[in-house]
C-alpha positions in Angstrom: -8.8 54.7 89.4 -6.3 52.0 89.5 -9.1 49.5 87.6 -9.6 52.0 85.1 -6.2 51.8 84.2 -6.2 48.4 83.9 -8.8 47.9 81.6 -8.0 50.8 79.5 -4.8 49.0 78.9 -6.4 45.8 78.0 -8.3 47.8 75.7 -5.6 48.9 73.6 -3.7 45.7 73.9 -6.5 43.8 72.5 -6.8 47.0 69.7 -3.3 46.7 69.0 -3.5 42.8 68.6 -6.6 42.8 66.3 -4.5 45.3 64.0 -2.4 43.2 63.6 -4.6 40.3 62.4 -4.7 40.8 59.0 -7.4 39.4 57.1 -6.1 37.3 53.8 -7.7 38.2 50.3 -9.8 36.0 47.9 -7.8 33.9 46.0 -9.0 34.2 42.7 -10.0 31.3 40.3 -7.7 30.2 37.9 -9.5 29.8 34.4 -9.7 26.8 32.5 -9.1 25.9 28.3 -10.3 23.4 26.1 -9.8 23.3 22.4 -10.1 21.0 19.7 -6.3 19.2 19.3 -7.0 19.8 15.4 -8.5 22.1 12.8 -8.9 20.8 9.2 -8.2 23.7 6.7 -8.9 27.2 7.5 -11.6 27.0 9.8 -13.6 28.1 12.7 -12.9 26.6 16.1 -14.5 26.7 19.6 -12.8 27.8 22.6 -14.3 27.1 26.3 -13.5 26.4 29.9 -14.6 27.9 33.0 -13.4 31.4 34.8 -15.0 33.2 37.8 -18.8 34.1 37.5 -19.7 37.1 35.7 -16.0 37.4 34.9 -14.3 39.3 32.1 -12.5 36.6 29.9 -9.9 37.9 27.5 -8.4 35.5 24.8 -4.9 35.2 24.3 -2.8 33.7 21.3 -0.2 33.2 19.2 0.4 31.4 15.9 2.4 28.5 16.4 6.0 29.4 15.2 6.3 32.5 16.9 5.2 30.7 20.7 4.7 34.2 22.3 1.3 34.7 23.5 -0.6 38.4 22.8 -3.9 39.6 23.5 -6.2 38.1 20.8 -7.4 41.5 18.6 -11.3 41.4 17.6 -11.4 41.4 14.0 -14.4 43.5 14.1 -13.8 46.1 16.4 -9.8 45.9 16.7 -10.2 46.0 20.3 -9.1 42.7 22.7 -11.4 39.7 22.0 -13.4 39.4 25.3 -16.3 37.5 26.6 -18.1 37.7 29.9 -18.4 34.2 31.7 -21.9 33.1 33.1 -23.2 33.4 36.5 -22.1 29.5 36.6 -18.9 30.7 35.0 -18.6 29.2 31.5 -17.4 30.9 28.6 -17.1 30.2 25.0 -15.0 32.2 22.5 -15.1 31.1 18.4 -11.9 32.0 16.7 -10.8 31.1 12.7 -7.0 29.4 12.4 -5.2 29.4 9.5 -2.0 27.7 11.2 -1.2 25.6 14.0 -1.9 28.1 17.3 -1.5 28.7 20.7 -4.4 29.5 22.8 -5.0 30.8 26.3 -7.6 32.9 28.8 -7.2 35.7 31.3 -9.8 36.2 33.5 -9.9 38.4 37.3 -6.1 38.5 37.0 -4.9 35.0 36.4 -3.8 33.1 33.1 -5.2 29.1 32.4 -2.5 27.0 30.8 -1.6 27.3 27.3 -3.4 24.7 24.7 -1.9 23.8 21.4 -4.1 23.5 18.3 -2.5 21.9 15.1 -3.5 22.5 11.4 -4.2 19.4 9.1 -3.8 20.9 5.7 -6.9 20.7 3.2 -6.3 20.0 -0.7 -8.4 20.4 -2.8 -7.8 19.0 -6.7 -9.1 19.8 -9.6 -8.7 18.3 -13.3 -9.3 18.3 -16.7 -7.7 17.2 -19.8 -8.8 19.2 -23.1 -5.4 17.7 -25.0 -5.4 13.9 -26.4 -3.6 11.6 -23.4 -3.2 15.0 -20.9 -4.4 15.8 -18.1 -4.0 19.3 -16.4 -4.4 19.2 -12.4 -4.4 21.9 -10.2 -4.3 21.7 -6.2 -5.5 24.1 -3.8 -4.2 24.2 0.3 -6.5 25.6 2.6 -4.8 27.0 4.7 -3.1 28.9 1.5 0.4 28.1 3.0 3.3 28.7 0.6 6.2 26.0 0.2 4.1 23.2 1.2 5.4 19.7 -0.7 3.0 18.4 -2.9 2.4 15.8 -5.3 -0.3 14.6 -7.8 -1.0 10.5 -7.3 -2.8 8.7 -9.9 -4.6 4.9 -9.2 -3.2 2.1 -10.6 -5.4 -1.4 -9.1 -5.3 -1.2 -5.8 -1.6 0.9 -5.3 -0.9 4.7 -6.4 2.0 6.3 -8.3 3.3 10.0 -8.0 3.4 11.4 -11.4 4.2 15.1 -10.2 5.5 16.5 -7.2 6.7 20.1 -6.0 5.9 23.1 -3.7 2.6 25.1 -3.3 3.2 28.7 -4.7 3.0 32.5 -2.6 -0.7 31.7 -3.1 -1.0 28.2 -1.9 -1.3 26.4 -5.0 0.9 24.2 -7.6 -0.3 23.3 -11.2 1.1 20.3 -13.2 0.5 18.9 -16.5 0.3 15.4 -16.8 1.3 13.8 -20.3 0.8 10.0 -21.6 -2.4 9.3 -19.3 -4.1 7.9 -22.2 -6.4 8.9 -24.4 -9.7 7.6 -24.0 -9.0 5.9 -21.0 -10.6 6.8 -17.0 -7.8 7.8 -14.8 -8.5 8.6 -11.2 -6.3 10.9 -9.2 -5.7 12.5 -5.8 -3.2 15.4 -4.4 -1.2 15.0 -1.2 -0.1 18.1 0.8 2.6 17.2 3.1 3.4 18.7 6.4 5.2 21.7 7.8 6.3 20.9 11.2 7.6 24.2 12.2 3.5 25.9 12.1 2.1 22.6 13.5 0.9 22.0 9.9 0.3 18.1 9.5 -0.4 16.5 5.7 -3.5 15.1 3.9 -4.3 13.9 1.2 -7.6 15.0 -1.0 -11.0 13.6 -2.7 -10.4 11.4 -5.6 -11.3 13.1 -8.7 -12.0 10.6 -11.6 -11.5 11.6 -15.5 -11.9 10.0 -18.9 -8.8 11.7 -20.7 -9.2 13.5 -23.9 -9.1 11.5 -27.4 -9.6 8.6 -28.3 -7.7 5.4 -27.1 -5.1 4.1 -28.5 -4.4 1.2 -25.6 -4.5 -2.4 -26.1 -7.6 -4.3 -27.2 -9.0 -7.5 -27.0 -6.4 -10.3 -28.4 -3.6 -8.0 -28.6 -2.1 -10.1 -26.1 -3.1 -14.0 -25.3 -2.7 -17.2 -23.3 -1.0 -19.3 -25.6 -0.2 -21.8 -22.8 -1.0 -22.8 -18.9 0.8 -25.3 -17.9 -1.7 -25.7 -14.3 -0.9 -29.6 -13.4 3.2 -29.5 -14.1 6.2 -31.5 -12.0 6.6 -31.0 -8.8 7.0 -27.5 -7.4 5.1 -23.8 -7.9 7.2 -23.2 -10.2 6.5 -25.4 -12.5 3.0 -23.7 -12.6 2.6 -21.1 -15.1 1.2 -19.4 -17.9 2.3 -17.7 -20.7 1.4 -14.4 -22.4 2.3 -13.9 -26.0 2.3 -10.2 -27.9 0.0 -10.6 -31.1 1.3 -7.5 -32.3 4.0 -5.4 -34.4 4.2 -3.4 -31.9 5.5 -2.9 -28.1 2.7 -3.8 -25.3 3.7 -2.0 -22.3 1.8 -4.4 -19.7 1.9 -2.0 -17.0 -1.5 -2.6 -14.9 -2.7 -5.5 -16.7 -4.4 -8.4 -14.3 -4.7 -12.0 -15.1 -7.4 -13.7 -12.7 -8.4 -17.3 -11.8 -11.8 -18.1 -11.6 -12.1 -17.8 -7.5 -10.8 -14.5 -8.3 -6.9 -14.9 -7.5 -5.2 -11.8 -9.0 -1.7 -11.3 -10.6 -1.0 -7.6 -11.1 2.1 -6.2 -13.7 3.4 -3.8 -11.5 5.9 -1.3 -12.8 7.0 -1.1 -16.6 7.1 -4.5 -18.3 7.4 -3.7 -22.1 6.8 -7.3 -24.1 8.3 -6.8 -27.5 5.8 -7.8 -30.4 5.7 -11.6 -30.9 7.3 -12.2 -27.7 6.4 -14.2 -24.8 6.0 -13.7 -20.8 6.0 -16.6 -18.8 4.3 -15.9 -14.9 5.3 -19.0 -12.2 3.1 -19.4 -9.4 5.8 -19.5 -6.7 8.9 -17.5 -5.6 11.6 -15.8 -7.1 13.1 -12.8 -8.9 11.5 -11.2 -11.2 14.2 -11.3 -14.5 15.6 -14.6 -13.5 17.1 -16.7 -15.3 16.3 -14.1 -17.7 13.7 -11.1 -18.7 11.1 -13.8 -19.7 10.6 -14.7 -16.6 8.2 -13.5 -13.4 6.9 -14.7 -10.4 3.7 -14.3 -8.9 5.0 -15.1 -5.1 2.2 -17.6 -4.3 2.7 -20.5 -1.3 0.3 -22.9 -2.8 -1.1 -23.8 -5.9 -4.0 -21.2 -7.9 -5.0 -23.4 -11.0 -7.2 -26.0 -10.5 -6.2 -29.1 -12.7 -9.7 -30.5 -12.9 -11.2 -27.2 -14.5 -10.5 -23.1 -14.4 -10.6 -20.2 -16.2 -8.0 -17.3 -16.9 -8.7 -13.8 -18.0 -6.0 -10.9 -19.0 -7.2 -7.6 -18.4 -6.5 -4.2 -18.8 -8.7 -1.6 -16.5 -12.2 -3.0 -17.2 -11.4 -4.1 -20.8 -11.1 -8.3 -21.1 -7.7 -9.1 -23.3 -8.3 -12.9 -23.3 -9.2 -15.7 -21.5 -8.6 -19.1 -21.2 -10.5 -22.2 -20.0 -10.1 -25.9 -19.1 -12.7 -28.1 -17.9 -10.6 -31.9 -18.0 -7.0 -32.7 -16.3 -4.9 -32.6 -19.3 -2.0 -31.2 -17.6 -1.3 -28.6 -19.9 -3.2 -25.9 -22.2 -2.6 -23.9 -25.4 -5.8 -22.1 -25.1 
């Protein structure tokens, strides 16, 4: 009797021990997120990652100025946006943004981390010009954010100039007319949508959009303006290399965008207004200084060694694709009057 006893009370020690072992649960498997860091207009993205086999994968968002993430709502169906995960647990999920967003994935109870995807802003221009020197343009955002800056930029050589600027509309748009392009002439143009930090919006800028402007041109022709002298083998000093441009006119020549070239193709560019009075001259030195000095005659083209070659060269003015004048030497003479 006394054995029994003995090992009946082993028995229910050892029963009382194994209740107390308690055996720990499955840790469940985290999920993971990938994104693309960017969208480009209002588009269609691709989520994945990885979640427990066979697992229910629900998608979470939020757009990127709020920061508070919500069950993603199918479109379709208005229920959560859900996807199962494969038996080797991958998922994908397709989404559209119009915005910078927040993105993340529940699966078997547990959240992944949160990814960021920004926005970069889409214009889209448009022009035409059905009134003599104007051209109307009209921008599009995609997304079709309001109160994004914009502004209209048209080509001039190898530099651009804002001719109109403002905000996109309730719609996402903005409209401006664009007087004194020329008539007759080819303009090209692009839009620039800047960015909008708080919705993770970043800027862009558009296709150019070329145009040959309504009427008919009124611009400079050929020997409107001319070399009437080069002085290419001068004293000592850049400086005392120059040439100079004389108005054959009555009138005004505003010599914005004009080019005068060398023969190896060195280029000087009138950048900015210059208006040369008719009958007037502009003289260009090869070397450094301030543009207006010693008075408005006067420009510099900024060079550190000599262009014109003494022994033979040969200058052309230009405006756009249309030849002004030109000018050529073929001896050492010192000095030209074309």
């Amino acid at each position: 009797m006394r054995q029994r006893a003995i090992l009946a009370a082993a028995t229910v020690a050892l029963g009382v021990i194994a209740a107390a072992v308690v055996t720990p649960a499955f840790a469940a498997t985290t999920p993971t997120i990938s994104a693309p860091s960017s969208a480009t207009g209002f588009s269609q993205i691709t989520i994945t990652g990885t979640a427990e086999a066979n697992a229910t994968v629900t998608l979470y968002e939020s757009a990127y100025i709020f920061n508070s993430l919500d069950v993603a709502i199918d479109w379709d169906t208005g229920e959560p946006l859900t996807t199962t995960a494969s038996s080797s647990g991958a998922y994908s999920i397709k989404r559209y943004v119009d915005s910078g967003f927040l993105f993340a994935v529940e699966a078997s109870g547990e959240r992944s981390r949160t990814v960021t995807v920004t926005m970069k802003v889409l214009p889209t221009l448009t022009v035409s010009s059905t009134t003599s020197g104007t051209v109307t343009a009209h921008v599009a955002a995609s997304p079709g954010q309001p109160y994004l800056p914009v502004q209209v930029q048209r080509q001039n050589g190898s530099s651009w100039s804002t001719l109109s600027g403002g905000y996109t509309d309730s719609e996402g748009t903005f409209a401006a007319t664009l007087t004194g392009q020329g008539a007759g002439t080819t303009q090209t143009y692009r839009a620039y949508i800047g960015a909008d930090p708080e919705n993770a919006v970043t800027a862009n800028y558009s296709s150019t959009k070329t145009i040959k402007v309504y009427g008919t041109s009124t611009g400079p022709k050929a020997g409107d303006v001319q070399f009437t002298k080069i002085q290419y083998h001068g004293p000592d000093g850049l400086n005392n290399e120059w040439f100079r441009l004389t108005n054959k006119t009555s009138k005004t020549i505003n010599l914005s965008g004009f080019t005068v070239k060398d023969a190896a193709g060195n280029t000087y560019t009138f950048s900015g207004t210059y208006s040369l009075g008719a009958a007037k001259n502009v003289y260009v030195h090869t070397g450094k200084g301030t543009n207006g000095k010693p008075d408005s005659q006067h420009r510099y083209w900024g060079k550190t060694s000599y262009i014109w070659n003494n022994g033979g060269d040969t200058a052309t003015l230009r405006k756009g694709s249309t030849t002004i004048d030109s000018c050529k030497w073929t001896s050492d003479k010192k000095v030209t009057y074309c």
